[in-house]
ChimeraX commands (.cxc) that place a marker at each C-alpha (Angstrom):
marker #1 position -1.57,-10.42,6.01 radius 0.5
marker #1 position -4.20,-8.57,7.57 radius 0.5
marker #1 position -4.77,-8.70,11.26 radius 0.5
marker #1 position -8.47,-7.75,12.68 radius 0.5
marker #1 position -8.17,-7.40,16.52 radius 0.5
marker #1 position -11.19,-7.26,19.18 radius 0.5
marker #1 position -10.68,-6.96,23.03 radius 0.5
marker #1 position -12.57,-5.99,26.30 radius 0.5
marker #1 position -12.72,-2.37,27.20 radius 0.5
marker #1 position -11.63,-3.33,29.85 radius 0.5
marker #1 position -8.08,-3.87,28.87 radius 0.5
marker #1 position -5.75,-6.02,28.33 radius 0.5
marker #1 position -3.69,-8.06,31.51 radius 0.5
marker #1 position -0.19,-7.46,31.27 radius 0.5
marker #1 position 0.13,-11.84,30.50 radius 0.5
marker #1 position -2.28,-11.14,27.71 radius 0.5
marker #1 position -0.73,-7.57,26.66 radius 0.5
marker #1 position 3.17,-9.81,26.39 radius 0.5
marker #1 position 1.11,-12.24,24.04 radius 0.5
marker #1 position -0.23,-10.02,21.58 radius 0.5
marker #1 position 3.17,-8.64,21.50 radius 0.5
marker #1 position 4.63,-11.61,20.74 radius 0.5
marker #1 position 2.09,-12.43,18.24 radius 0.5
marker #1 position 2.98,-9.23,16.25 radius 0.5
marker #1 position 6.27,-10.10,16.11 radius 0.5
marker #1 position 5.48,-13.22,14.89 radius 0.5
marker #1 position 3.02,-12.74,12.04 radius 0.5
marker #1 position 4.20,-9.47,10.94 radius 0.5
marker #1 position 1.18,-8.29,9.44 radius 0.5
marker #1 position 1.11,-5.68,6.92 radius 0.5
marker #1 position -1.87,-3.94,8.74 radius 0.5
marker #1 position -3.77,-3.98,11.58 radius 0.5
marker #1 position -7.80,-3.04,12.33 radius 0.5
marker #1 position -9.43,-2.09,15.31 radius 0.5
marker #1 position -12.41,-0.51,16.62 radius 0.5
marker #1 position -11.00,2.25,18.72 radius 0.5
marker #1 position -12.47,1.68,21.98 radius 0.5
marker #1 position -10.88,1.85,25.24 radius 0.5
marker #1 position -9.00,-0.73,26.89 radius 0.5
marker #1 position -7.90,-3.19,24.49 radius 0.5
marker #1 position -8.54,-1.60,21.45 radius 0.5
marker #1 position -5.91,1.39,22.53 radius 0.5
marker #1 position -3.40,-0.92,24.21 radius 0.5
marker #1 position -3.31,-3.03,20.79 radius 0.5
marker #1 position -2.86,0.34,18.96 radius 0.5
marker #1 position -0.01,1.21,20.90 radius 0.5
marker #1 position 1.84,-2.05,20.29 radius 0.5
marker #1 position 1.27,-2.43,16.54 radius 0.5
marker #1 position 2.82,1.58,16.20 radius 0.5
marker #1 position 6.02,0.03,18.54 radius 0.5
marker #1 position 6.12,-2.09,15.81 radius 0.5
marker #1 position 5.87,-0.18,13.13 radius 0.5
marker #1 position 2.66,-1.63,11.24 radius 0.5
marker #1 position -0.05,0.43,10.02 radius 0.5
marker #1 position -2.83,0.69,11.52 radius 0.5
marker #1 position -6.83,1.04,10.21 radius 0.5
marker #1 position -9.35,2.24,12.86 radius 0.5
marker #1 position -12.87,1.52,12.70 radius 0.5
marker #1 position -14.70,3.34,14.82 radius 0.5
marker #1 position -17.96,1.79,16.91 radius 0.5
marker #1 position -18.74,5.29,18.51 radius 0.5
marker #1 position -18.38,9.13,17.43 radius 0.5
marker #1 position -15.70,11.17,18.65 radius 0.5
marker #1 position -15.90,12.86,22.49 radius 0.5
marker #1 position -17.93,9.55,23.31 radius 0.5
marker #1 position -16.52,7.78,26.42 radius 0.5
marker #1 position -15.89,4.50,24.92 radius 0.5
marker #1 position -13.84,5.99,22.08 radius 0.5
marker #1 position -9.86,5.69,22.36 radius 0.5
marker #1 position -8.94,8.32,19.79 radius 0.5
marker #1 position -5.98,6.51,18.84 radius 0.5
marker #1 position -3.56,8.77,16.57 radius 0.5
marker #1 position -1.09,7.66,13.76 radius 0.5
marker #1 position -3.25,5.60,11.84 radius 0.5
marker #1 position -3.27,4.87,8.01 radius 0.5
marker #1 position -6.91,4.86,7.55 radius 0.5
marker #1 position -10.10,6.34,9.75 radius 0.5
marker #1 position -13.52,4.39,8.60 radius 0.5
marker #1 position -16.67,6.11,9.24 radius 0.5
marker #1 position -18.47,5.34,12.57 radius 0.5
marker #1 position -21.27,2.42,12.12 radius 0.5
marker #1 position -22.20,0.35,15.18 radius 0.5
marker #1 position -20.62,-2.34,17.11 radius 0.5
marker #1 position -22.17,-4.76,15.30 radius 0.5
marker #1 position -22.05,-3.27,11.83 radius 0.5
marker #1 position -18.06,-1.95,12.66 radius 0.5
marker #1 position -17.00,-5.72,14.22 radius 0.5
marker #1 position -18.33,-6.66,10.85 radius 0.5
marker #1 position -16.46,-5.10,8.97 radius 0.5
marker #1 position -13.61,-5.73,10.94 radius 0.5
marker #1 position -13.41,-9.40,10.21 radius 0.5
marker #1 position -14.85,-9.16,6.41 radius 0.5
marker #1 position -11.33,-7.31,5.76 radius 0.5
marker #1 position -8.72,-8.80,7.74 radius 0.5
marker #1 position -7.28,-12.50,6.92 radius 0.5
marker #1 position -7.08,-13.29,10.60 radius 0.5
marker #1 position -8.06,-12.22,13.88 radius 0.5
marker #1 position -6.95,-11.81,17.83 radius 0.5
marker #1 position -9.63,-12.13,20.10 radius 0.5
marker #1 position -8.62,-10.35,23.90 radius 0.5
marker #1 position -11.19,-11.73,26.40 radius 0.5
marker #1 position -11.93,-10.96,29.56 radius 0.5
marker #1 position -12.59,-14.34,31.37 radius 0.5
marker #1 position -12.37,-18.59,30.39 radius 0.5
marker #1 position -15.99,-18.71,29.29 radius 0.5
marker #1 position -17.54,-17.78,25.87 radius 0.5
marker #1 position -20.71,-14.66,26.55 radius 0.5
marker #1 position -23.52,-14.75,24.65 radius 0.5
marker #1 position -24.10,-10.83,25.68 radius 0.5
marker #1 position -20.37,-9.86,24.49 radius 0.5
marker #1 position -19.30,-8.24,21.74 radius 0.5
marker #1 position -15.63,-9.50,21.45 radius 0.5
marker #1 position -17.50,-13.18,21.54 radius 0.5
marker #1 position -19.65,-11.96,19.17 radius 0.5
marker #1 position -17.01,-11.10,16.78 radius 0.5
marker #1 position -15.55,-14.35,17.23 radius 0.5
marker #1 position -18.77,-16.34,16.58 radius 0.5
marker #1 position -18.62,-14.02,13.29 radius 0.5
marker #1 position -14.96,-15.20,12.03 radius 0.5
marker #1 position -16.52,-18.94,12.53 radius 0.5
marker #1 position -19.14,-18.54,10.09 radius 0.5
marker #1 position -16.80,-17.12,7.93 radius 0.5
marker #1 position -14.12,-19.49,8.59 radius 0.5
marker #1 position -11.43,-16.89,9.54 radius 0.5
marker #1 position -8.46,-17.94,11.17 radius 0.5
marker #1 position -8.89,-16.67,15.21 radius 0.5
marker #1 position -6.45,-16.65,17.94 radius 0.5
marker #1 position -8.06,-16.50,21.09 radius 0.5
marker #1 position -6.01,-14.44,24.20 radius 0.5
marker #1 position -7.12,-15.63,27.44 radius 0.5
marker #1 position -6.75,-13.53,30.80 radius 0.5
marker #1 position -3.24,-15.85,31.53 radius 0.5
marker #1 position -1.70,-15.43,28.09 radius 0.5
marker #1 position -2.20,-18.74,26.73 radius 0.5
marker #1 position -3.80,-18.51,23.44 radius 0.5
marker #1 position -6.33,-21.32,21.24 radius 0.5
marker #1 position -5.82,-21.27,18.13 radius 0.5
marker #1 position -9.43,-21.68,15.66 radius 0.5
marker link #1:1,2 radius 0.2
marker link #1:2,3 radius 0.2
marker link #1:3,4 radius 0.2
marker link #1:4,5 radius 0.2
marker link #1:5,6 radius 0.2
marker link #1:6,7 radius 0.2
marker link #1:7,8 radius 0.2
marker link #1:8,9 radius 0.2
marker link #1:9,10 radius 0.2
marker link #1:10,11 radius 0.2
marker link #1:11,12 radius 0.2
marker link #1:12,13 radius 0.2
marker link #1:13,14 radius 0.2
marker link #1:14,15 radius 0.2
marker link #1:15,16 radius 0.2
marker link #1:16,17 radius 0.2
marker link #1:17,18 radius 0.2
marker link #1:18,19 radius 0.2
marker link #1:19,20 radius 0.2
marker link #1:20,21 radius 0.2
marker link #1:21,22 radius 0.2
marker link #1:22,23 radius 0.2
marker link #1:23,24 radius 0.2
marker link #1:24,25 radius 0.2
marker link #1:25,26 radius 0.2
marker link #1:26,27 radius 0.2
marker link #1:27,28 radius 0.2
marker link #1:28,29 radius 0.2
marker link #1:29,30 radius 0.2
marker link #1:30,31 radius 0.2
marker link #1:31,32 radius 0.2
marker link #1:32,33 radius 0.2
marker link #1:33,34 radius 0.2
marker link #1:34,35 radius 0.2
marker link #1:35,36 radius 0.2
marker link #1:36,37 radius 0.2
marker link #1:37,38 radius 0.2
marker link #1:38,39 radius 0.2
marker link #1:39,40 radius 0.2
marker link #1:40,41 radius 0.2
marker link #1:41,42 radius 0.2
marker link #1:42,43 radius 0.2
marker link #1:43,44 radius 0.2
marker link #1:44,45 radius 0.2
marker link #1:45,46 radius 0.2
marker link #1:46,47 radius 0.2
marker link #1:47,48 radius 0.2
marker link #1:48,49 radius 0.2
marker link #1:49,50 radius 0.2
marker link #1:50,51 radius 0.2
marker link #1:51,52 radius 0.2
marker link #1:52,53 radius 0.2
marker link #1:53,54 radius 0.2
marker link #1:54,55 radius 0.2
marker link #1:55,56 radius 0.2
marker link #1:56,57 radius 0.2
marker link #1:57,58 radius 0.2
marker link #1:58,59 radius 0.2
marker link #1:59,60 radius 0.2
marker link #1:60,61 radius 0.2
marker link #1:61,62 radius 0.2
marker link #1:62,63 radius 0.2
marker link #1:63,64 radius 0.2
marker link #1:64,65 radius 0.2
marker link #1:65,66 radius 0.2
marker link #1:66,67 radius 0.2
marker link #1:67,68 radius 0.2
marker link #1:68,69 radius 0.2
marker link #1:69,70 radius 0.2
marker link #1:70,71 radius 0.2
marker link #1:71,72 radius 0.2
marker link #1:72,73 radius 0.2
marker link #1:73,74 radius 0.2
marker link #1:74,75 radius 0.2
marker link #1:75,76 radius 0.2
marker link #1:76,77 radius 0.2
marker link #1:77,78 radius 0.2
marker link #1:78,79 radius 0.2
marker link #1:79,80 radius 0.2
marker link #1:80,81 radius 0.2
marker link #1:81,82 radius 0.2
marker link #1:82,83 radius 0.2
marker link #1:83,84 radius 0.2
marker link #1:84,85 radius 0.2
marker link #1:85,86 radius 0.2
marker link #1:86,87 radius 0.2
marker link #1:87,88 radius 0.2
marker link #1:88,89 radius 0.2
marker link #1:89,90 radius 0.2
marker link #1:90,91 radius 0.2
marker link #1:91,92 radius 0.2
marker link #1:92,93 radius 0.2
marker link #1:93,94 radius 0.2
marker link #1:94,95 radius 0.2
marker link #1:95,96 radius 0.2
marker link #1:96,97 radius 0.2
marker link #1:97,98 radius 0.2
marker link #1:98,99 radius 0.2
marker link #1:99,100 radius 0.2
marker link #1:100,101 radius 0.2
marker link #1:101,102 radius 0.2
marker link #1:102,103 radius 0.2
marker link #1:103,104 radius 0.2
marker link #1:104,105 radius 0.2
marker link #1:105,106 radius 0.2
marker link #1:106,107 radius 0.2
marker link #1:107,108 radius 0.2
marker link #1:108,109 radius 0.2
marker link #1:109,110 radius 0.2
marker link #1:110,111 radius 0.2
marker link #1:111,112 radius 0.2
marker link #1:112,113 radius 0.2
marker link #1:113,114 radius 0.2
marker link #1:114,115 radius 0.2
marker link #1:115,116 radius 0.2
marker link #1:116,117 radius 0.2
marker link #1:117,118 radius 0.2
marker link #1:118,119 radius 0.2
marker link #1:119,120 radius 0.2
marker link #1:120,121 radius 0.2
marker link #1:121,122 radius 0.2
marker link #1:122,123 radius 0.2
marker link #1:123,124 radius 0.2
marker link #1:124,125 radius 0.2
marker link #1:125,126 radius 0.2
marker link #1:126,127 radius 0.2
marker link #1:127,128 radius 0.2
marker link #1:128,129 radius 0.2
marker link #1:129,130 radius 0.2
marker link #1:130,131 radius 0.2
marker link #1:131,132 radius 0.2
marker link #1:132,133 radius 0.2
marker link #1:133,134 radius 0.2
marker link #1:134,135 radius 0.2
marker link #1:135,136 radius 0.2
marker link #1:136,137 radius 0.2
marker link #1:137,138 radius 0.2
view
């Protein structure tokens, strides 16, 4: 299985950073895809590398940019597009995705809601993170 993730810049809490953990271990995905951001983006990095899955970045924002991570040790590097175009992407190739976000109520202006409005239309399986840990399942 493929896993598309997409999180808050903001990070992760540590209740929500113990669930995606646990999630990994549970649906032992073959890969993993993120948009290389900081906050949740890098945090999910680190944990799919502690658990040995590969990882494919694609990137929202060029190099020595701010918002990019530059997470190392991944199997593939996609070519920068924009958030939109990249969160796209993101869910077009994965089977699944994880959806970190920030607070209880769905954003209109938000682009880890927007990326879960996306894997509606398509009908991809999400699992939703919420700031506590608990998780709804879609």
């Amino acid at each position: 299985m493929i896993l598309g993730f997409t999180g808050t810049r903001y990070g992760m809490t540590e209740a929500q950073r113990m669930t995606v953990d646990r999630l990994l271990a549970e649906l032992l995905p073959s890969l993993v895809l993120h948009g290389d951001c900081v906050g949740a983006d890098a945090q999910f990095h680190n944990l799919a590398k502690t658990h040995r899955i590969g990882v494919s970045i694609y990137p929202g924002v060029p190099l020595g940019d701010s918002r990019r991570a530059g997470c190392q040790g991944y199997v593939s590097l996609w070519p920068v597009k924009s958030f939109i175009a990249r969160n796209h992407d993101i869910v077009d190739s994965s089977d699944s995705l994880i959806a970190v976000v920030s607070g209880y109520a769905e954003l209109l202006r938000s682009g880890t809601w927007a990326t879960v409005r996306y894997a509606r239309k398509l009908g991809k399986p999400i699992r939703i993170v919420w700031p506590d840990g608990s998780v709804k399942e879609e």
